[in-house]
C-alpha angles and dihedrals in degrees: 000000000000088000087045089054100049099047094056088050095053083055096042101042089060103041086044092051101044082052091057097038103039104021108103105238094265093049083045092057085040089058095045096054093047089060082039089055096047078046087053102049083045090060099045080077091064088042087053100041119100120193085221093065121075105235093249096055101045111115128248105294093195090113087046093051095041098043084049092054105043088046086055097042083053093056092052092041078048096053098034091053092049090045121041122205086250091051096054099084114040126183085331087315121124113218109281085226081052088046097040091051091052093055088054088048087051095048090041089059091048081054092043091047086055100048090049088055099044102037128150082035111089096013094126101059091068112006089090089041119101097178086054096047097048091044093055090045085061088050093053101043101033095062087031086060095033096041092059097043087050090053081050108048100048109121099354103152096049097042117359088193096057091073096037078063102058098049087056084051080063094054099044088054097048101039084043089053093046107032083047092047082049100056099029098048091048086052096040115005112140110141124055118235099197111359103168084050112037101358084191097066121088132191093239091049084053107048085042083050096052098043080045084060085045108046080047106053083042089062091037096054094044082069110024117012112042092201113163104262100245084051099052090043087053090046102044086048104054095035093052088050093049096059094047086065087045085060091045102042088052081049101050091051085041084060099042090053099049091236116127096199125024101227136338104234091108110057107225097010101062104224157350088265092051102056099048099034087115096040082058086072103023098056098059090033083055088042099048087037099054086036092057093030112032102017 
């Protein structure tokens, strides 16, 4: 599993990061909601799965899934054609519906926090629910989309490279996090974080993974970013934190829903869901937080 998973690292990372890096800003947005959209048709089984149901007589979920993701691919058509890629960043501004979706993103991962600590408490009242489910799917994958094209697109026309950076900041927050909880909590893992949610992940995995984000970004910014040191430790920190509760959330729906995995298309990582599931939360945190701290 461990061979499977780096192997198909070693494929995505560059892929992802030629995207970021070479992708003019509209191809870049393309390529995003495509993942959005894998994301999308990943999470209609959640949408689909009720807890009453054993897994194996549950009916075909294919409409579920379709009408999920199209609804979804509308929202981001929707958004892309209000707001234009130049009209993003503004003197320095970023678009107040950019803005405003952010701030939802932000106030949907407090929720979600809340949900992950107190599961199985509270279940009821949305995992029969397919309007909740579904609701809570569009508040996970638009900031994640808008948070990331936002990142991007920040001073574009002056200097095209400065946003492609910051979304690899993202990603060396996140991947540190997780590739530094992986390695730590198998070496030293001995208390459960959130058992009844994710019963693999340990306190001590988390906070290595967490000082692993940091001593990285520190490297990193010595280097690239520049960022004044409080803010990047405020940054790397929440961020980090934030992507430990996306894991989680996408857990706690993956349990729910009786599925292991939420999809097969990455060999030794399950599916697309599962490998940005952090990113979900970290990407509009890392927006809203370099927009309040850094902008």
């Amino acid at each position: 599993m461990l061979k499977q998973r780096i192997l198909t690292a070693l494929v995505l990372a560059p892929l992802a990061l030629a995207g970021v890096f070479f992708l003019p800003l509209a191809w870049f947005g393309l390529m995003v909601g495509v993942v959005a959209l894998i994301g999308a048709w990943e999470w209609g089984a959640f949408v689909a799965a009720k807890s009453s149901q054993p897994i194996e007589s549950r009916p075909n979920d294919s409409l579920i899934r379709s009408v999920f993701t199209v609804s979804l691919a509308l929202t981001l058509i929707s958004l892309a054609v209000v707001v234009p890629t130049e009209a993003i960043w503004q003197s320095n501004q970023l678009h107040p519906l950019y803005l405003s979706v952010l701030m939802v993103g932000a106030l949907w991962w407090v929720c979600s926090v809340l949900m992950v600590l107190k599961y199985p408490k509270g279940e009821a009242c949305w995992t029969n629910n397919e309007f909740i489910k579904a609701l809570f799917g569009q508040l996970t994958l638009v900031p994640f989309w808008i948070g990331i094209m936002a990142i991007r697109a920040y001073d574009y026309d002056n200097e095209p490279s400065r946003g492609a950076i910051l979304v690899v900041a993202t990603f060396v927050i996140v991947w540190g996090a997780d590739i530094g909880a992986y390695f730590v909590g198998r070496q030293f893992g001995r208390h459960k974080l959130m058992p009844r949610v994710s019963p693999g992940k340990t306190m001590e995995g988390s906070a290595g993974g967490m000082v692993t984000a940091l001593l990285a970004s520190l490297v990193a910014n010595s280097y690239f970013y520049h960022i004044e040191l409080t803010s990047l430790l405020v940054l790397v920190l929440v961020t980090s934190l934030a992507s430990v509760f996306g894991d989680l959330s996408e857990s706690l729906f993956k349990r729910s829903a009786g599925i292991k995995d939420s999809g097969t298309i990455l060999p030794g990582h399950g599916g697309i869901l599962d490998r940005i599931d952090s990113l979900t939360a970290a990407v509009p945190i890392f927006a809203l937080c370099y927009l309040m701290l850094v902008v």
